[in-house]
C-alpha positions, 0 to 999 in steps of 0.5 A: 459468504460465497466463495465462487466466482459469481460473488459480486463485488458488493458481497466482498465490500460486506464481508470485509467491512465485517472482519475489518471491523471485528479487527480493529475494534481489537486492535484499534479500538476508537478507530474512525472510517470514511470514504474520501475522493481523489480525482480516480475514484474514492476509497476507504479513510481509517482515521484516529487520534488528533494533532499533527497530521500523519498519513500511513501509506500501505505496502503492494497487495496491502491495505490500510487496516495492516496498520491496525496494532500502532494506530493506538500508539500513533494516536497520542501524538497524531492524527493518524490517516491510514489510506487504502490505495487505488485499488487496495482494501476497500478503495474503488476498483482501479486498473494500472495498465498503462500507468506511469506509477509514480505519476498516479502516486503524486497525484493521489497523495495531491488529491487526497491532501487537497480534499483534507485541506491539508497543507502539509504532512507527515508521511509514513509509507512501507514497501511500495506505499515508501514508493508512493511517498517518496513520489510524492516527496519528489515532485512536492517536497515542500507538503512534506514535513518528514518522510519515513520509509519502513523496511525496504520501500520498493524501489530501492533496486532493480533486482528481486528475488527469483521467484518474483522474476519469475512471476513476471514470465508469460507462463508462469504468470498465467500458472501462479494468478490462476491457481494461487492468486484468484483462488486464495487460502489461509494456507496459501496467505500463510505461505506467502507470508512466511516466505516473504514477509514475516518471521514469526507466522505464529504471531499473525492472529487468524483474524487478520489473516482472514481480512487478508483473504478477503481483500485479495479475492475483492481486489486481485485484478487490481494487483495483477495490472499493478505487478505487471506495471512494476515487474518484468523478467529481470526485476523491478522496472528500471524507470521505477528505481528509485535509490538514486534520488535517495542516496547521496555519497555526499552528504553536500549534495544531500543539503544542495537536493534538500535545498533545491527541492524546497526551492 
């Protein structure tokens, strides 16, 4: 494949299909793909295992197919839903400029419910995709049978480390999407998850760091308007944090929210 920015769009749907594909055939073997509707466009379904409804929801700059090595496990038990986010994996182009984030969390998770005629659900979501469920959670508690957050769901406080503060400065912006993000390796992948997401690179196979090249050369407009939407200079944005809807002293008060929310 092509690796210049004349490239269309179609090219990197393609060649994402493939290497996700060769993945999960590894990994998840089984595993079911659809494209489903919500009110913004449509995106990718990963789908395997029948029973209780569980809907995966991936973290920032992700897509649905990380989920792959539990999807098996998952399956037993469930009907597992992995989603590709606006604007994430295969989902169609989204842009969140001017978006109030966990509004357009609310109303995905709605949508894509609805469509799926589902009444209620177990949700699972990491690190900006717990944000997005925990959105959803908050406006429509009573659809949500558990909520599991995974790792430190996004939200969680205000301040970040360093170098994401300085992402969100005018220059460094303009320096890091230019020379890293619209431009992504192996390397570069590899890097990035050392530094932040994984203890044991070793462990990444390359297949799954190759599917993660692709979704970023595919989607990296999207990302970009989405950090810009949660990261200013002193961190997370502070209408987006969310700990305090989460965490009680009291455990009174936890019972009084839970009751008040299924109300």
């Amino acid at each position: 494949m092509a690796t210049t920015g004349t490239v269309q769009a179609t090219d990197f749907d393609r060649a994402i299909e493939r290497a996700q594909a060769a993945y999960l055939d590894r990994v998840a073997p089984g595993y079911r793909t659809r494209r489903v509707r919500w009110s913004g466009g449509t995106t990718q379904l990963i789908e395997m295992g029948s029973g209780e409804p569980l809907l995966l929801i991936h973290g920032g700059g992700g897509y649905a197919a990380q989920w792959g090595p539990i999807l098996c496990g998952l399956a037993k038990r469930h009907r597992v839903l992995a989603i590709d986010r606006p604007g994430h994996g295969l989902a169609d182009p989204f842009d969140y400029k001017g978006v109030d984030v966990l509004e357009h969390c609310h109303r995905f998770v709605a949508d894509f419910l609805a469509g799926e005629k589902l009444q209620s659900v177990l949700i699972a979501g990491n690190s900006m995709g717990g944000l997005c469920a925990s959105a959803f959670a908050f406006q429509s508690a009573e659809r949500v049978r558990h909520l599991l957050l995974i790792g430190f769901p996004a939200g969680m406080r205000r301040n970040l480390p360093l170098p994401m503060r300085m992402a969100a400065l005018p220059i460094v912006k303009t320096l890091l999407r230019e020379a890293v993000m619209k431009r992504p390796t192996r390397q570069r992948a590899q890097g990035m998850w050392k530094r932040f997401l994984v203890a044991h690179l070793d462990r990444v196979p390359q297949d799954f760091m190759d599917l993660e090249v692709l979704c970023q050369r595919r989607n990296v407009s999207t990302w970009i308007s989405l950090m810009d939407r949660l990261i200013d200079s002193r961190g997370f944005r502070p209408e987006l944090v969310i700990s305090d809807r989460l965490w009680f002293d009291d455990p009174n008060a936890v019972i009084e929210a839970v009751h008040t929310a299924l109300a």
